[in-house]
N, C-alpha and C positions, 0 to 999 in steps of 0.2 A: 504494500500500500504506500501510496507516494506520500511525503508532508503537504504536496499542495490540497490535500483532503482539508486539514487541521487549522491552516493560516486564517486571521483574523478579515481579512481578504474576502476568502471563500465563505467565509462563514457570513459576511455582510452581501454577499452576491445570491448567496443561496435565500437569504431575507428577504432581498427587493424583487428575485422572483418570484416567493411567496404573495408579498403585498401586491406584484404588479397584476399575477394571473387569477388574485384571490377568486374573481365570481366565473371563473371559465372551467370548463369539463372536457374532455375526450370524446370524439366521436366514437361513442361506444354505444352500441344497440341494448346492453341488457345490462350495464351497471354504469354509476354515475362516477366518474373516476377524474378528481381534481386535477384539472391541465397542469401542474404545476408538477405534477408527477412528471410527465413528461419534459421539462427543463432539468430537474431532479436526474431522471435516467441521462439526458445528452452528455452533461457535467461527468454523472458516474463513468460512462461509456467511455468517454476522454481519460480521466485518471486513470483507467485501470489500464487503458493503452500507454501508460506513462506521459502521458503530456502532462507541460508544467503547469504552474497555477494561472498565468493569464490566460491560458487557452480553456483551463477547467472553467473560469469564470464566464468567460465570453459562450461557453456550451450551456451555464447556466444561464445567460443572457437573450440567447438567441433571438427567441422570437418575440423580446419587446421593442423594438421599434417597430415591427409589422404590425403588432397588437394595440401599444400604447404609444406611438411615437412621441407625444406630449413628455414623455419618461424618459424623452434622451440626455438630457442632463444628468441623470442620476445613473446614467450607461457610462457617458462619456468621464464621469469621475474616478471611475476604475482606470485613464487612460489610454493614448490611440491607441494603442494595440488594440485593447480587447473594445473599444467604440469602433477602429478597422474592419475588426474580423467578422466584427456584427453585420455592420452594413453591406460586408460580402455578400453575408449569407439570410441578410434580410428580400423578403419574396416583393415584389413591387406591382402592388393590386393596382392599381388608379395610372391611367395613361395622363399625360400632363392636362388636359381640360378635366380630370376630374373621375374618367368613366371607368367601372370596373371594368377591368379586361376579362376576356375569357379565359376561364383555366389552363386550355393547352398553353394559350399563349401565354399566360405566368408561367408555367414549369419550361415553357420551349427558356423564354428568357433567361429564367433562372440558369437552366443548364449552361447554357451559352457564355452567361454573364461567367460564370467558375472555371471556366474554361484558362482563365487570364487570372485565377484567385492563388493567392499565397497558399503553400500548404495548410499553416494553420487552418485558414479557411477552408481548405478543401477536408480535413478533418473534422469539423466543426458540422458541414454537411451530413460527411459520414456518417456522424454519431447519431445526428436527428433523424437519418433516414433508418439506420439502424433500430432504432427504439420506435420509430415509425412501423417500419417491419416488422417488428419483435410482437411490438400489439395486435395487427392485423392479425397474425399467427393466433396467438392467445385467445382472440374473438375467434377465429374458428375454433381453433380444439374448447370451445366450451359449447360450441355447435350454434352460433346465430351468424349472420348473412355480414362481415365486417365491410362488405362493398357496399353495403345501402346506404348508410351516411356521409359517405363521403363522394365527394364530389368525383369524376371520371369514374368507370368503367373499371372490373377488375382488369380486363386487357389493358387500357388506357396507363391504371396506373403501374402494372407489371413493369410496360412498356418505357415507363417514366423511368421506373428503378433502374432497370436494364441499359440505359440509354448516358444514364450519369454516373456509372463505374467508369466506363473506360477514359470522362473528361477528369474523372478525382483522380486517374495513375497517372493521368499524364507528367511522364519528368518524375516518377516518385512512386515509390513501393514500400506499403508500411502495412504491416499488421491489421490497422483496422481498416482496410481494404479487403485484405480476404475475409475479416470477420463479416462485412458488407455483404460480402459474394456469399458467403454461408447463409446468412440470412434470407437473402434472396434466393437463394434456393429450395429452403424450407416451406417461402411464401410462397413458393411456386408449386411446391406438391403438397400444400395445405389445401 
């Protein structure tokens, strides 16, 4: 277990995304499962691949400025690094007048955008799609439909996962890469 678990640090990043995702849930068909779990597992998913404490914090961070961006301040205090790595891996709903985009077209971008992302960043991915994964699995083996709530298609989002491994190797082969690929393939004969 690494010390970036323990740091005073981590422990205020693991807080503010308590406070940030307090009233938000997991798309989960058959249990109510505080979003904040899932900030919780990205952070754990990083440490236990050994990454240091700024990359742990920004895993726990991830998805508040897609969620709350009014909260970037309180991102951005942890410093650039982990306010960088966020914006990497922050998903960008709203085309510049305002309009929600259409889902392909957030996931096509996002892939795209990572393409050019620092490893941290492409780590940081990893992890969420990881524990992204890991739940979709868990909702089948308890036997309910984990494609109905979410948006795309089981194909659609297979297609997604499969499509943004080979831009996270790019220039880089680490661990939780193939834990990725493991996962995906679990999801895939789940």
């Amino acid at each position: 277990m690494t010390t970036a678990l323990f740091s005073p640090r981590v422990h205020a990043a693991i807080d503010l995304a308590a406070r940030i995702h307090e009233s938000q849930h997991r798309k989960e068909p058959d249990v109510r499962t505080p979003y904040v779990a899932h900030a919780y597992g990205v952070g754990l998913i990083l440490a236990l691949h050994g990454f240091g404490e700024e990359v742990v914090i920004a895993g726990f961070l991830h998805d508040v400025l897609e969620d709350q961006p009014q909260q970037r301040a309180e991102v951005e205090a942890f410093g650039p690094s982990v306010i960088g790595w966020v914006e990497w891996v922050t998903e960008r709903k709203f085309d510049e007048s305002g309009q929600k985009l259409p889902w392909a077209v957030r996931k096509h971008a996002y892939n795209e955008r990572l393409r050019s992302a620092p490893r941290e960043a492409r780590a940081i991915s990893a992890a969420d799609k990881i524990h992204n994964m890991q739940s979709t699995v868990l909702v089948l083996r308890r036997g309910f439909d984990a494609w109905a709530k979410l948006s795309g298609s089981r194909a659609e989002q297979l297609a997604r996962f499969r499509a943004l491994l080979p831009i996270l190797r790019v220039g880089w082969d680490h661990a939780i890469l193939d834990h990725y690929q493991f996962v995906l393939d679990a999801l895939e004969k789940a």
